[in-house]
C-alpha positions in Angstrom: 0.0 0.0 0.0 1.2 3.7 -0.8 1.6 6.1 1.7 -0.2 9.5 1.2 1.1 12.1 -0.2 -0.3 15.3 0.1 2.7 16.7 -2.7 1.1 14.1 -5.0 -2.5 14.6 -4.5 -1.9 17.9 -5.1 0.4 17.4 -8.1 -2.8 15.0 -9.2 -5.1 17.8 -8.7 -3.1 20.6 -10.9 -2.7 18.1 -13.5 -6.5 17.7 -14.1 -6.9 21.8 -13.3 -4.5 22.2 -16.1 -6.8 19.8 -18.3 -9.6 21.7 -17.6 -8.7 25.1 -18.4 -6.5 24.1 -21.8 -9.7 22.7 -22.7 -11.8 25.9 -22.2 -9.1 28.1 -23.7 -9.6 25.8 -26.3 -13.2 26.1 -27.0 -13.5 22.1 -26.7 -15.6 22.6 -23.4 -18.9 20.7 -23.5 -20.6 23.6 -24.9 -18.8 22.3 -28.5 -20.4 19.1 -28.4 -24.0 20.2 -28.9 -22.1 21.7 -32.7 -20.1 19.0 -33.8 -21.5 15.0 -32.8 -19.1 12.6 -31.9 -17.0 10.9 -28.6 -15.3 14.5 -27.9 -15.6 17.7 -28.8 -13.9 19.5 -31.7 -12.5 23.0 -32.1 -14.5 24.6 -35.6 -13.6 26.2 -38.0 -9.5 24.4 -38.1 -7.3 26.9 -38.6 -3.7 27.2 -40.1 -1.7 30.7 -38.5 0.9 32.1 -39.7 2.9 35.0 -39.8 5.4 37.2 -41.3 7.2 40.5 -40.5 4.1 42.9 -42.0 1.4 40.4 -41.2 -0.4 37.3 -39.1 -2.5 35.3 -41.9 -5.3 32.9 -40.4 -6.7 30.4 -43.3 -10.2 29.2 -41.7 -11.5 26.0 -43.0 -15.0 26.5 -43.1 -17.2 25.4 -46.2 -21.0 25.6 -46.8 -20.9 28.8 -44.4 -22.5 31.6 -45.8 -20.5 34.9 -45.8 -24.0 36.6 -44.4 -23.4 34.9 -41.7 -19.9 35.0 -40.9 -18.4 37.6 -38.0 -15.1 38.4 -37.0 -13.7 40.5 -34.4 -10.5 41.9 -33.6 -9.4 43.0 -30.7 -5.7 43.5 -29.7 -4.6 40.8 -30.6 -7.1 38.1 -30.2 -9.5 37.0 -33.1 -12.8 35.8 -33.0 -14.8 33.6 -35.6 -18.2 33.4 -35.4 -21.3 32.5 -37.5 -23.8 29.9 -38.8 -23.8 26.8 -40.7 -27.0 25.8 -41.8 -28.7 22.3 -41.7 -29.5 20.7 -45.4 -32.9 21.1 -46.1 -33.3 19.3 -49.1 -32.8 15.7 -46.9 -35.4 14.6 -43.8 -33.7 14.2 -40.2 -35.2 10.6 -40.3 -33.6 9.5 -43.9 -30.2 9.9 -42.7 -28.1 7.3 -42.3 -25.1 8.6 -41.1 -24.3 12.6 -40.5 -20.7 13.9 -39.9 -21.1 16.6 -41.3 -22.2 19.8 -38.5 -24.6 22.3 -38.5 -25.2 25.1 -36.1 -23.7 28.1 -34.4 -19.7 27.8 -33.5 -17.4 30.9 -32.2 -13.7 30.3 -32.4 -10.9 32.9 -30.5 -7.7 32.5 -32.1 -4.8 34.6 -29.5 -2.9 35.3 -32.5 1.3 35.7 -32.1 1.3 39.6 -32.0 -0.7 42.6 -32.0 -2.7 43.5 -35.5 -3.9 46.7 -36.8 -7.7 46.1 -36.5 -9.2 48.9 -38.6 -7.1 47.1 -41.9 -8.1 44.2 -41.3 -8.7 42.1 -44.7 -10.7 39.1 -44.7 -11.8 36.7 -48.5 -13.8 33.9 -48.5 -12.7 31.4 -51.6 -13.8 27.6 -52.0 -15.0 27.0 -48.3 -11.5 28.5 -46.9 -11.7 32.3 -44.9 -8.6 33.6 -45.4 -7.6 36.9 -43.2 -5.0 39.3 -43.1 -4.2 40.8 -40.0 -1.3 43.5 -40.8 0.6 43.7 -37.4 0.6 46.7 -35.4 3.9 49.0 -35.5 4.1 48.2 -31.9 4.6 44.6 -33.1 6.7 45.1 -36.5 10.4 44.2 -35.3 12.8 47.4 -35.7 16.7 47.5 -36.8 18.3 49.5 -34.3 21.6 50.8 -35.2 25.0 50.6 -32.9 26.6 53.8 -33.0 30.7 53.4 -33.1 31.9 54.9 -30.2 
């Protein structure tokens, strides 16, 4: 038999904590499930970021989403997604078979690697992918400093 450990217990305890929270920062908390069926919740719309010295560029993969229905905000540097993807309505509930394929509301915060200029903001929607520009904030922008010889 182990002997207690309070340093363990509590080590125990942080570790699930820790869980918890990533999985809320994550927007996979059970409020996702009710969006996107299945064992465990999944963050939507997947995202690719990147970034380069003007810019952050988020390519969102989200088709059958009407732009009417899309909404992003920017603030600082945090994004948030947001919209609707319908249900089809050409096929009844009951004649499914199978359906993997979502429908409902869904938000998405991104923290995005630095701060962006939100007023210039760009944002395309092209074959199902939402590609957005975020032009980084001169704050941001790295600067070359020059050494005086002295």
């Amino acid at each position: 038999m182990r002997a207690f450990s309070p340093f363990r217990e509590m080590e125990v305890l942080r570790r699930e904590i820790d869980r918890v929270l990533e999985q809320h920062a994550e927007g996979t908390g059970t409020n996702k499930v009710t969006f996107l069926p299945g064992r465990s919740a999944r963050t939507y719309p997947l995202v690719n970021l990147s970034e380069d010295h003007e810019s952050v560029y988020v390519e969102a993969l989200a088709p059958g989403v009407d732009t009417a229905n899309l909404e992003l905000t920017v603030v600082r540097n945090t994004l948030t997604i947001a919209g609707v993807k319908p249900a089809p309505e050409d096929v009844p509930a009951e004649a499914f078979h199978r359906s993997e394929r979502a429908a409902g509301r869904f938000v998405r915060t991104i923290e995005l690697p630095a701060e962006v200029k939100s007023e210039v903001v760009t944002a395309r929607y092209l074959n199902g992918l939402l590609l957005i520009t975020l032009p980084k904030a001169d704050a941001a922008k790295p600067r070359q400093i020059e050494v005086a010889l002295s």
